[in-house]
N, CA, C and O atoms as a GROMACS GRO file, in nm:
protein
  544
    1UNK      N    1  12.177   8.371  10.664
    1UNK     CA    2  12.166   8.228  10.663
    1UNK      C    3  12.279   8.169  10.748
    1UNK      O    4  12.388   8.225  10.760
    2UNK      N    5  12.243   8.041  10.812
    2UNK     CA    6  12.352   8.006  10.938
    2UNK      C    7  12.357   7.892  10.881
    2UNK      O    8  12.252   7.829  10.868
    3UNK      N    9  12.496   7.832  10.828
    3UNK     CA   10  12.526   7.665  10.798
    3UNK      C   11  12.606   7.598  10.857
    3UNK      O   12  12.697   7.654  10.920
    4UNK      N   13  12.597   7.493  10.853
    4UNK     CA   14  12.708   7.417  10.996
    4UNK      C   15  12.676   7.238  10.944
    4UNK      O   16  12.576   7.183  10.899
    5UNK      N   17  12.779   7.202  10.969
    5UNK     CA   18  12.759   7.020  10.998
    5UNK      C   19  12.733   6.977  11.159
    5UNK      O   20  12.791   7.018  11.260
    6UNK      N   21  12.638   6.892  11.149
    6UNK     CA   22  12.612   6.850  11.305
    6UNK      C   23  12.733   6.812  11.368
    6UNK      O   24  12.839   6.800  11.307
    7UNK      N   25  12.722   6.794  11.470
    7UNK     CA   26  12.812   6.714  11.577
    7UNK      C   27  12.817   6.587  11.549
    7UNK      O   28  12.922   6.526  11.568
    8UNK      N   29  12.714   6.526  11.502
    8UNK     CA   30  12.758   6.415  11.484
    8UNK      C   31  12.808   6.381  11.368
    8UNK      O   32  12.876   6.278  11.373
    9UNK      N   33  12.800   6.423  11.282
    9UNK     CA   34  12.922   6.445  11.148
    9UNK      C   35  13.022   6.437  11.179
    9UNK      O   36  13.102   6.345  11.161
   10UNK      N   37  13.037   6.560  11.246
   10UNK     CA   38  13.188   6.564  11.337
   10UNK      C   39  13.264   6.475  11.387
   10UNK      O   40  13.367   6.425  11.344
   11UNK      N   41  13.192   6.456  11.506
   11UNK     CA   42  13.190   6.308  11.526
   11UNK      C   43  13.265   6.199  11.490
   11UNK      O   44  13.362   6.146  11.543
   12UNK      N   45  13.226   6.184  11.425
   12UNK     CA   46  13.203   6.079  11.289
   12UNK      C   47  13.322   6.095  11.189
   12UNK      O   48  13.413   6.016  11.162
   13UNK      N   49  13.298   6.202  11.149
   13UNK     CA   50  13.428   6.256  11.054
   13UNK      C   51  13.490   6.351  11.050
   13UNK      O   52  13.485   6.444  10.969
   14UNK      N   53  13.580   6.329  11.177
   14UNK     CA   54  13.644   6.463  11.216
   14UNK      C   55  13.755   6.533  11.137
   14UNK      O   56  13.792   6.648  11.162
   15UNK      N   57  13.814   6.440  11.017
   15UNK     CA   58  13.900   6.467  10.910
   15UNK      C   59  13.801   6.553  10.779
   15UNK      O   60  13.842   6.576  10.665
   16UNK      N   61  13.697   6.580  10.821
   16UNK     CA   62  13.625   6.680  10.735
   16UNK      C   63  13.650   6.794  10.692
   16UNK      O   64  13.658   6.883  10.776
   17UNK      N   65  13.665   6.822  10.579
   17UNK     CA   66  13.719   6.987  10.545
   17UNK      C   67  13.639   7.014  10.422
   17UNK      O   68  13.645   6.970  10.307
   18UNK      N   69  13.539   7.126  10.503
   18UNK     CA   70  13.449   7.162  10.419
   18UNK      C   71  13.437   7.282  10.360
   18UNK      O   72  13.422   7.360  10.454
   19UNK      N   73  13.436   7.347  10.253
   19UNK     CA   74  13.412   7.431  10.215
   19UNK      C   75  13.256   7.511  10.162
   19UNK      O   76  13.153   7.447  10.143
   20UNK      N   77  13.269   7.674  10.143
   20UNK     CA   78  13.152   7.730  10.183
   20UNK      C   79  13.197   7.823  10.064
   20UNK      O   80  13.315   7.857  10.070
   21UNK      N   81  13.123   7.870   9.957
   21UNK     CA   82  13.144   8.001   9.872
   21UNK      C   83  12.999   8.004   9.832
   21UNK      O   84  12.926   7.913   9.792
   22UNK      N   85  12.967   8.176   9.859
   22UNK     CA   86  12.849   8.252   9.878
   22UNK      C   87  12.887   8.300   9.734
   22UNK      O   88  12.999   8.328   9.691
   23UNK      N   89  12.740   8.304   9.657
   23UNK     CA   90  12.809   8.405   9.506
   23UNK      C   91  12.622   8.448   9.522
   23UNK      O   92  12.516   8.392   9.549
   24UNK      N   93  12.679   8.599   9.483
   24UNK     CA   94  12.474   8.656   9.382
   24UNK      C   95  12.520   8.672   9.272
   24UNK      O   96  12.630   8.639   9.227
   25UNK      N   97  12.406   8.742   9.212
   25UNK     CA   98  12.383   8.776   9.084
   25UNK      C   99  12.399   8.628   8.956
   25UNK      O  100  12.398   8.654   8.835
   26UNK      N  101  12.406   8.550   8.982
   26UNK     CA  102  12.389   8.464   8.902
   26UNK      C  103  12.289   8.388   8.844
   26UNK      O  104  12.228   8.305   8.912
   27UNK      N  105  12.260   8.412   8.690
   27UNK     CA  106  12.146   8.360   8.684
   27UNK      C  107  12.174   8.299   8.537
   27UNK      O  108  12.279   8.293   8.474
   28UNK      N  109  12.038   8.252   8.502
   28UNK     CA  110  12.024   8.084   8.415
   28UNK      C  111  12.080   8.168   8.262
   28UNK      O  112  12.128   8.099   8.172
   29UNK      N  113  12.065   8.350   8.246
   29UNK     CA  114  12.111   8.377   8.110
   29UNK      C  115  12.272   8.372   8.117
   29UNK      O  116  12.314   8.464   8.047
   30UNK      N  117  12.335   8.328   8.152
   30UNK     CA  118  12.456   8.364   8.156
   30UNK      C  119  12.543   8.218   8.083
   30UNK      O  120  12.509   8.100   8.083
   31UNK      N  121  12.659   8.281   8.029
   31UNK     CA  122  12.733   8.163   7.920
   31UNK      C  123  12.828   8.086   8.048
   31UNK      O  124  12.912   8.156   8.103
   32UNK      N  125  12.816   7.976   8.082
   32UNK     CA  126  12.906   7.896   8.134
   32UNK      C  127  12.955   7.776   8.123
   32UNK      O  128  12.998   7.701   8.212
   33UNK      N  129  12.942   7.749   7.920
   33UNK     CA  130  13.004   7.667   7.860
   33UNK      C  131  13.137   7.611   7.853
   33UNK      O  132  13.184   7.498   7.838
   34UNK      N  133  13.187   7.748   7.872
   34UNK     CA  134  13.366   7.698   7.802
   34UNK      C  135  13.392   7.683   7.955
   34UNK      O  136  13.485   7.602   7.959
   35UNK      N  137  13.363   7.715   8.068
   35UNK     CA  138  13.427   7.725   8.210
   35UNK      C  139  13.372   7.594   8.206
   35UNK      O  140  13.462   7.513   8.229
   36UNK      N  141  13.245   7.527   8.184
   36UNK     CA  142  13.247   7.397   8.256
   36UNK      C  143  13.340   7.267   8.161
   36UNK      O  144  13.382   7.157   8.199
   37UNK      N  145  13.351   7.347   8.006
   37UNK     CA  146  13.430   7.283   7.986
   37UNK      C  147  13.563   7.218   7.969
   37UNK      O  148  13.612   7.116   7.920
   38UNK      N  149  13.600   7.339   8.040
   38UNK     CA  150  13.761   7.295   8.081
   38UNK      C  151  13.768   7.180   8.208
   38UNK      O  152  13.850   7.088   8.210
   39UNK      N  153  13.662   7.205   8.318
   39UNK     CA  154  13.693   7.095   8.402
   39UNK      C  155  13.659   7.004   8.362
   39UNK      O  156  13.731   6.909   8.394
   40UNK      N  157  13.533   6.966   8.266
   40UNK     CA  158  13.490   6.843   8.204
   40UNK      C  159  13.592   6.783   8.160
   40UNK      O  160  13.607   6.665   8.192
   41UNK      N  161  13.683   6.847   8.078
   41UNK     CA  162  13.825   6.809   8.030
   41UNK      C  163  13.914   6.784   8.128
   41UNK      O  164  14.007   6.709   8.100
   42UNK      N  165  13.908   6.824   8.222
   42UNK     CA  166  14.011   6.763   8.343
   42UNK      C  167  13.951   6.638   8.376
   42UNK      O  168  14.030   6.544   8.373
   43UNK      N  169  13.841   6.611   8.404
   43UNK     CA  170  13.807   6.501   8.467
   43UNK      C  171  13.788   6.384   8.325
   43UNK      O  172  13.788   6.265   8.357
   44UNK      N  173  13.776   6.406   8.225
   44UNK     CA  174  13.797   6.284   8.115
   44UNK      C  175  13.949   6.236   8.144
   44UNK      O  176  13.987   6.129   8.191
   45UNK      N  177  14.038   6.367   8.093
   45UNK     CA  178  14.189   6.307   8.138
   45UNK      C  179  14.189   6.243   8.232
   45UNK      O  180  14.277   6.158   8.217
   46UNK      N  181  14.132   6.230   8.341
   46UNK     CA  182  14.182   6.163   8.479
   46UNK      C  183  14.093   6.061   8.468
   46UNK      O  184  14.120   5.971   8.547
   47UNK      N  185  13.979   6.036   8.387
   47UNK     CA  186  13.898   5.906   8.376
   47UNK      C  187  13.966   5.799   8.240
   47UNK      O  188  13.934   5.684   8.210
   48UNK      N  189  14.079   5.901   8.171
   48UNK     CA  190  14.162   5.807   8.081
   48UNK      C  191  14.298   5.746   8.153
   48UNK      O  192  14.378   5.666   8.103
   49UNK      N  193  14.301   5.798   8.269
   49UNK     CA  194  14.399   5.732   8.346
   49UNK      C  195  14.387   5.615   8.430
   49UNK      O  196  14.467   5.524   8.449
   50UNK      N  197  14.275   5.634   8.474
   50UNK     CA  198  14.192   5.527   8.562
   50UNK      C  199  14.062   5.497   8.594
   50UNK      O  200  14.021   5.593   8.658
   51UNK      N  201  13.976   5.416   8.583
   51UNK     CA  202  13.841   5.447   8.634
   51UNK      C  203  13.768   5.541   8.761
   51UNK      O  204  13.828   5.609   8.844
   52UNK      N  205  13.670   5.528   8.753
   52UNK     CA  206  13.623   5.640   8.895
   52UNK      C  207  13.690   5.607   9.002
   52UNK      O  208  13.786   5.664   9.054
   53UNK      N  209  13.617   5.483   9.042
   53UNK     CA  210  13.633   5.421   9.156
   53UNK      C  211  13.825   5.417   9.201
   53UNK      O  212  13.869   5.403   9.315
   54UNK      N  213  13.878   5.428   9.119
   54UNK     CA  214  14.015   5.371   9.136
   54UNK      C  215  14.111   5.496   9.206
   54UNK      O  216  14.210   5.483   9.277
   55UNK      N  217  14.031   5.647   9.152
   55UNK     CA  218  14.060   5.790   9.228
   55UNK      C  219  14.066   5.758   9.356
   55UNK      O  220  13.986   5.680   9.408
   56UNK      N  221  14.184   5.830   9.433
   56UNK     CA  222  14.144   5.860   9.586
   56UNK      C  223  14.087   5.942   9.630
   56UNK      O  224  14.117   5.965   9.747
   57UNK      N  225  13.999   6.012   9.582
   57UNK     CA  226  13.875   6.085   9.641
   57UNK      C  227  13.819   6.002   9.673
   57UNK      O  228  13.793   5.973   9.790
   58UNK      N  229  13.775   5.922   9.537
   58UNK     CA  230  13.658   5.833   9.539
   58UNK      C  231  13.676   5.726   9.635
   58UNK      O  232  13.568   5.676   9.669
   59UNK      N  233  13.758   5.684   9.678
   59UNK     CA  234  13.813   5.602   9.752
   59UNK      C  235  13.784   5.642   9.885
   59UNK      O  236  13.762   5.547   9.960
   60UNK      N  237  13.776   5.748   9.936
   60UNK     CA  238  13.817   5.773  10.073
   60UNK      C  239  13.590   5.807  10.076
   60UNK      O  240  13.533   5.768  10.178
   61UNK      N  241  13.525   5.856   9.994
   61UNK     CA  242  13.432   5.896  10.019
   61UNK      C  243  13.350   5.721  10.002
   61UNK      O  244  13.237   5.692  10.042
   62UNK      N  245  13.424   5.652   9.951
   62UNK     CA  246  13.382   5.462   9.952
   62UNK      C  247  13.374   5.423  10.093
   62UNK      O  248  13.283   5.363  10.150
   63UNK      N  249  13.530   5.486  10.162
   63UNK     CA  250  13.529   5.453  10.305
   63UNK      C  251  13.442   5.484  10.379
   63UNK      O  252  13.390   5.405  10.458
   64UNK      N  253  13.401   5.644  10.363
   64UNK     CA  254  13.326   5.676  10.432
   64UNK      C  255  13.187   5.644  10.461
   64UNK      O  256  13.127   5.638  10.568
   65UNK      N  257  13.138   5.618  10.303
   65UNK     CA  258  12.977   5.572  10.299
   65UNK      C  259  12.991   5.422  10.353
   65UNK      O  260  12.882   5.379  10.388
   66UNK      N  261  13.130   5.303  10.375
   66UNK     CA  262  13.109   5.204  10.458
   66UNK      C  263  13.078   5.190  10.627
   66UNK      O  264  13.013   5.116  10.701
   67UNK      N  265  13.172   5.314  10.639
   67UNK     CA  266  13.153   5.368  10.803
   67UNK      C  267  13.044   5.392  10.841
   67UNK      O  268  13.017   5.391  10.961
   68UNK      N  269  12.964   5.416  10.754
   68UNK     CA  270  12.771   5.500  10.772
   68UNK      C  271  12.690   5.373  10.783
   68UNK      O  272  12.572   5.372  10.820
   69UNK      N  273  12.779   5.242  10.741
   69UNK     CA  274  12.713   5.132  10.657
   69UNK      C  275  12.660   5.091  10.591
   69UNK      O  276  12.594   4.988  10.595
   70UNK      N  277  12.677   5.169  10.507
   70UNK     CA  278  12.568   5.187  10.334
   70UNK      C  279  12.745   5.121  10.201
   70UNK      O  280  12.858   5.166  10.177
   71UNK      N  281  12.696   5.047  10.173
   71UNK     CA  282  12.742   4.997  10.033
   71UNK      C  283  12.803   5.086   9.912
   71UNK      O  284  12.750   5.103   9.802
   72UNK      N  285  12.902   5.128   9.951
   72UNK     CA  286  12.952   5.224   9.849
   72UNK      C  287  12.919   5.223   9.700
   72UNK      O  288  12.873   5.318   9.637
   73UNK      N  289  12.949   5.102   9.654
   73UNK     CA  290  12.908   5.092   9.499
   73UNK      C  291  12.758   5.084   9.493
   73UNK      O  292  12.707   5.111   9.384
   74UNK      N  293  12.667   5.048   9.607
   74UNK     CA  294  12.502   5.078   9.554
   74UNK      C  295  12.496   5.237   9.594
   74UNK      O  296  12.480   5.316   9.501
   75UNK      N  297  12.511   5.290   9.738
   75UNK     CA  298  12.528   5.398   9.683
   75UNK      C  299  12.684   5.511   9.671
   75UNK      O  300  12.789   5.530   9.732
   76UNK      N  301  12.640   5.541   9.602
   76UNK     CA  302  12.773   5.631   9.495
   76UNK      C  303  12.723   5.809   9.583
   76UNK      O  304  12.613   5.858   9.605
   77UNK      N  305  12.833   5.849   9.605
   77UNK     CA  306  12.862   5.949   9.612
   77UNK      C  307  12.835   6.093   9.476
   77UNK      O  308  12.851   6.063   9.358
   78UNK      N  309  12.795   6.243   9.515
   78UNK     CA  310  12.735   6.265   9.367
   78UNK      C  311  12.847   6.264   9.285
   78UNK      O  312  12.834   6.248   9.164
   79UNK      N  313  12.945   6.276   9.332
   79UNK     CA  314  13.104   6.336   9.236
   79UNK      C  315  13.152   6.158   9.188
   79UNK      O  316  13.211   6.130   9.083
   80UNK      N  317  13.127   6.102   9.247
   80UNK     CA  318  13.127   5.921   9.169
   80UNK      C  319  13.034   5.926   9.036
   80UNK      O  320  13.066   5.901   8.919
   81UNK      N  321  12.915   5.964   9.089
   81UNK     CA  322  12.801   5.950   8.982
   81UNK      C  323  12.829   6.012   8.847
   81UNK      O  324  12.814   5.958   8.737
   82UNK      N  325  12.860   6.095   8.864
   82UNK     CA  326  12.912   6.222   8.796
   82UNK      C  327  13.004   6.142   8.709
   82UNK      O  328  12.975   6.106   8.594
   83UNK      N  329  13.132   6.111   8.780
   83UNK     CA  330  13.237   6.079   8.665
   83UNK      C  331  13.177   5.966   8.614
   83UNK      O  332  13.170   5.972   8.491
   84UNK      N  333  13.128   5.856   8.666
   84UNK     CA  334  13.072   5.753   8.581
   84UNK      C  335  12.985   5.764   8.435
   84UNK      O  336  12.990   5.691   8.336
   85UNK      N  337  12.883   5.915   8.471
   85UNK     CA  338  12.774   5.920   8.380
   85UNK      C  339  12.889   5.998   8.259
   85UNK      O  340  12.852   6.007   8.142
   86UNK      N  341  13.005   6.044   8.293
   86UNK     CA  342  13.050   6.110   8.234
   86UNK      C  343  13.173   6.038   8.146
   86UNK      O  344  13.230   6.106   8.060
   87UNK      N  345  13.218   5.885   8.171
   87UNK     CA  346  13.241   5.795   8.168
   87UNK      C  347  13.121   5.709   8.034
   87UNK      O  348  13.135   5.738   7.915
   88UNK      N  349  13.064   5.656   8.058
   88UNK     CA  350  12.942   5.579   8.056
   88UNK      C  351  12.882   5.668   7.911
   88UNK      O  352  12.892   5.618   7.799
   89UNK      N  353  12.832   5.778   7.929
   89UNK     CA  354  12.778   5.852   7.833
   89UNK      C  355  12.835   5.969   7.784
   89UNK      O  356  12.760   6.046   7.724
   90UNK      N  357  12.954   6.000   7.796
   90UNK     CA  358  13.066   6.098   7.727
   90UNK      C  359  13.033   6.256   7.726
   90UNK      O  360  13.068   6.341   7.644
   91UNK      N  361  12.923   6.278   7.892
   91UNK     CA  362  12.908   6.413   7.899
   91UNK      C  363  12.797   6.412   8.030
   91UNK      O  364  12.742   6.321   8.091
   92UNK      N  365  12.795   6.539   8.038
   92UNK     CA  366  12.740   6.572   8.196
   92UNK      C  367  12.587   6.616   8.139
   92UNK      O  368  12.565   6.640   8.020
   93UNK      N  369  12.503   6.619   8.229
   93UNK     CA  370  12.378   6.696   8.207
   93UNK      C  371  12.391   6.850   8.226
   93UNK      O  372  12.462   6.898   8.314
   94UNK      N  373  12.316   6.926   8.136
   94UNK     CA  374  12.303   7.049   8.140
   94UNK      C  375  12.179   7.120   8.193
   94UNK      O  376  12.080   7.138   8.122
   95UNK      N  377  12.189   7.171   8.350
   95UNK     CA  378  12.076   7.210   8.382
   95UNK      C  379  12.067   7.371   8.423
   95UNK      O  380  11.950   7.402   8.445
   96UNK      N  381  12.159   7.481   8.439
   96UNK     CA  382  12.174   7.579   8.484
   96UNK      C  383  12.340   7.605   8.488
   96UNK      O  384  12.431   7.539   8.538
   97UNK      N  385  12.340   7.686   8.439
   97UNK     CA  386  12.523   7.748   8.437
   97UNK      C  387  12.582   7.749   8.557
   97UNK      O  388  12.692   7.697   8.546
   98UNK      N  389  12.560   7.785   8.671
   98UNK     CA  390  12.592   7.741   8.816
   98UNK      C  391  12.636   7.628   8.826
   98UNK      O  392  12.751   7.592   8.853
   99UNK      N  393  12.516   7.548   8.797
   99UNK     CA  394  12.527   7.397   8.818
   99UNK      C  395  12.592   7.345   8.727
   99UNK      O  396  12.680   7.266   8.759
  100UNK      N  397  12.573   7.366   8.620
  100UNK     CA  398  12.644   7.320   8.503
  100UNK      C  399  12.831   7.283   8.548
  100UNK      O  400  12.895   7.178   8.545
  101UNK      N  401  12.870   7.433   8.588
  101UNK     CA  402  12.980   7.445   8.628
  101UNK      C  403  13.050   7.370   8.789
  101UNK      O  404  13.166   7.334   8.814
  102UNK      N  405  12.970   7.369   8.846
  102UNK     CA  406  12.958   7.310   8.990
  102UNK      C  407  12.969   7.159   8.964
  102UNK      O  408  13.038   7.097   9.045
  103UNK      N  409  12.902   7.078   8.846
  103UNK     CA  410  12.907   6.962   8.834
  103UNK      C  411  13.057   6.926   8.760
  103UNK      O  412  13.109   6.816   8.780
  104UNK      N  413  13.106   7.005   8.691
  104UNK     CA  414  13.210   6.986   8.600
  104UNK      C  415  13.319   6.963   8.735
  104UNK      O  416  13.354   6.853   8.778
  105UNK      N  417  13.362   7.099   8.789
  105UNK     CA  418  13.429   7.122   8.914
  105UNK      C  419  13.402   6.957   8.994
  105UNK      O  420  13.486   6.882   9.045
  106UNK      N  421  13.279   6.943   8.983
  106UNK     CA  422  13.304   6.783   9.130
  106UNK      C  423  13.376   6.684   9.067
  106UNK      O  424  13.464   6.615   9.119
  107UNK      N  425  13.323   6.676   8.917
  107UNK     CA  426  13.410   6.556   8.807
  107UNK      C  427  13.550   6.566   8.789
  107UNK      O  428  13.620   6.466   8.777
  108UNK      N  429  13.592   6.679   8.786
  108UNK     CA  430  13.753   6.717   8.779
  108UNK      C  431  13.775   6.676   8.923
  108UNK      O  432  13.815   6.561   8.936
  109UNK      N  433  13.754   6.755   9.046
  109UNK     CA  434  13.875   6.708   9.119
  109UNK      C  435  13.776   6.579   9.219
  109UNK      O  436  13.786   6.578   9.342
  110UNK      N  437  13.681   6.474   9.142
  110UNK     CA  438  13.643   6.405   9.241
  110UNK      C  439  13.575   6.399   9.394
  110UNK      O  440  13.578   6.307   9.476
  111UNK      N  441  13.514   6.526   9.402
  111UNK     CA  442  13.443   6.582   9.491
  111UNK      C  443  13.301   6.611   9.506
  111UNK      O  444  13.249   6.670   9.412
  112UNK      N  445  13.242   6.586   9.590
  112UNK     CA  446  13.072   6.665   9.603
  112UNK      C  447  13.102   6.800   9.625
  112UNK      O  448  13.185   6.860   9.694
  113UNK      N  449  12.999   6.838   9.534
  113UNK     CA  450  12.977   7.054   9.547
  113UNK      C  451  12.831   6.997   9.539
  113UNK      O  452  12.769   6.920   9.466
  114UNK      N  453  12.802   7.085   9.668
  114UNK     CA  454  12.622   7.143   9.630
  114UNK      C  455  12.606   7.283   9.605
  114UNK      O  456  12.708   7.350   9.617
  115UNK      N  457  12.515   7.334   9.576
  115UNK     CA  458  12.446   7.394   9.476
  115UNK      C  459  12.323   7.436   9.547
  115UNK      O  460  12.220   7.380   9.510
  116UNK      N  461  12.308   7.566   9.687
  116UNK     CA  462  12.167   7.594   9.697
  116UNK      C  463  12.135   7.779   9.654
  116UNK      O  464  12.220   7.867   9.659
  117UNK      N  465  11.987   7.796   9.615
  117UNK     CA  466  11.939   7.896   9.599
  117UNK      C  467  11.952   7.929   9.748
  117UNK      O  468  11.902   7.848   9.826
  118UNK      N  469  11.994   8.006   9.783
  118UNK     CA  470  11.937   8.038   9.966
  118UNK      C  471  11.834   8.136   9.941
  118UNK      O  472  11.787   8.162  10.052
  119UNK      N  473  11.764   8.218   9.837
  119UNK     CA  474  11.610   8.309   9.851
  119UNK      C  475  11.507   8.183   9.888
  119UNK      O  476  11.389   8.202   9.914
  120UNK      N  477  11.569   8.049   9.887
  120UNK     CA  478  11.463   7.944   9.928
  120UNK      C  479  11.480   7.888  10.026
  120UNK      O  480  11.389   7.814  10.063
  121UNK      N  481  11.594   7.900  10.103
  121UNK     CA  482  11.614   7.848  10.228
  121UNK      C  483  11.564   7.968  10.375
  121UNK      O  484  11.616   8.078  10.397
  122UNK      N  485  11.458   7.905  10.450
  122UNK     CA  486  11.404   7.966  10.543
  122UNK      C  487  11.446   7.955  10.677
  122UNK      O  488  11.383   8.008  10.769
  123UNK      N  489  11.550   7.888  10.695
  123UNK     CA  490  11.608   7.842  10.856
  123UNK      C  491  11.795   7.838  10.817
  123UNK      O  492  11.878   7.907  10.759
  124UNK      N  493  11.789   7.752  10.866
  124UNK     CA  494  11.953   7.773  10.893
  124UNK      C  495  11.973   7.617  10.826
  124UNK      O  496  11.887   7.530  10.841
  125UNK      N  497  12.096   7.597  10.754
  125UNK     CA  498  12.102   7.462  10.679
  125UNK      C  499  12.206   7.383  10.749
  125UNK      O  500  12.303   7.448  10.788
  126UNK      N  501  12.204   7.249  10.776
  126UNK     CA  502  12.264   7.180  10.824
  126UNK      C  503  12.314   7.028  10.770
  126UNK      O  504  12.231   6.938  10.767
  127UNK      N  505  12.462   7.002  10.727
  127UNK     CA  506  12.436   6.883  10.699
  127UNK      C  507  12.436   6.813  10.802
  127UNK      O  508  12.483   6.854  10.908
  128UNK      N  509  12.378   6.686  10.788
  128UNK     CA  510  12.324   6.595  10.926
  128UNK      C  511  12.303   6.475  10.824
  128UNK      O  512  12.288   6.480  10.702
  129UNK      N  513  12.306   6.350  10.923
  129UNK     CA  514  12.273   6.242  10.914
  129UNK      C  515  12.094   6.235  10.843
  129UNK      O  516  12.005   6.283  10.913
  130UNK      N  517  12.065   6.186  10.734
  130UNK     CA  518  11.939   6.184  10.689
  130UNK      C  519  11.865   6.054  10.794
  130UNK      O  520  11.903   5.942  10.829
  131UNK      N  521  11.727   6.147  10.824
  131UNK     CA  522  11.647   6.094  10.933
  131UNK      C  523  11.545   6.018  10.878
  131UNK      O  524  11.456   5.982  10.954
  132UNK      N  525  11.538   5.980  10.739
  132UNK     CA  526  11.469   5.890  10.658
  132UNK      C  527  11.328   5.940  10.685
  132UNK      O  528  11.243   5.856  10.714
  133UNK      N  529  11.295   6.078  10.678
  133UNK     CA  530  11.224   6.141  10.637
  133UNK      C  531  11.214   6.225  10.515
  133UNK      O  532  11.327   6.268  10.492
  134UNK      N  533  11.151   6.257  10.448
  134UNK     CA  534  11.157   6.376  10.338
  134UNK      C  535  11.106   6.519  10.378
  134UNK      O  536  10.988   6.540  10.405
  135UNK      N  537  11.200   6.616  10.379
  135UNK     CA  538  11.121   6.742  10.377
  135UNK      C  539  11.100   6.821  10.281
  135UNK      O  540  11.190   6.819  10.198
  136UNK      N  541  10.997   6.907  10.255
  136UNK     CA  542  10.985   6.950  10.109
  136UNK      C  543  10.936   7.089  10.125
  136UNK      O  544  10.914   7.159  10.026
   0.00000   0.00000   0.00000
């Protein structure tokens, strides 16, 4: 599998520092309660210190979605969403131990993590500017 951010990302946001971790063998029987709940617990502490928005993560990914020209507070970044719902309703959704854990991790340190199967990805993945198309 070949992944990359476009050029025009780049571009765009050349202060980008992205990270990449490949894992197998992971699957939906596996316990990844207490791991997501230690970061869940990092990121409450840091939501009893200040609201989402008030983080400088969150802050700098506000900037960024203004630069794109999209409205930061309509749309929210997933690691915004995250601490809010986690905020708001006093816990994360539970959908897969991966993810489970991947979502905790974005709420603690205020960050987007994605999350792909690659046995489902057939080309090479790219983040890019969305072309206001859907592919499925």
């Amino acid at each position: 599998m070949h992944f990359e951010h476009s050029g025009e990302i780049w571009r765009d946001f050349p202060q980008l520092v992205p990270g990449v971790l490949f894992a197998e063998g992971i699957t939906a029987g596996v316990s990844a309660g207490s791991r997501a709940a230690t970061f869940t617990a990092v990121a409450r502490s840091r939501l009893a210190k200040s609201a989402e928005g008030e983080l400088p993560e969150i802050q700098a990914w506000r900037r960024a979605f203004s630069q794109m020209g999209l409205k930061p507070t309509q749309y929210r970044c997933a690691s915004e969403s995250l601490l809010r719902r986690l905020r708001k309703e006093g816990n994360l959704p539970q959908l897969h131990p991966l993810v489970d854990v991947c979502n905790a991790v974005s709420a603690a340190f205020a960050i987007p993590v994605a999350v792909f199967d690659v046995s489902k990805i057939t080309s090479h993945l790219e983040v890019r500017y969305a072309a206001g198309t859907r592919i499925t």
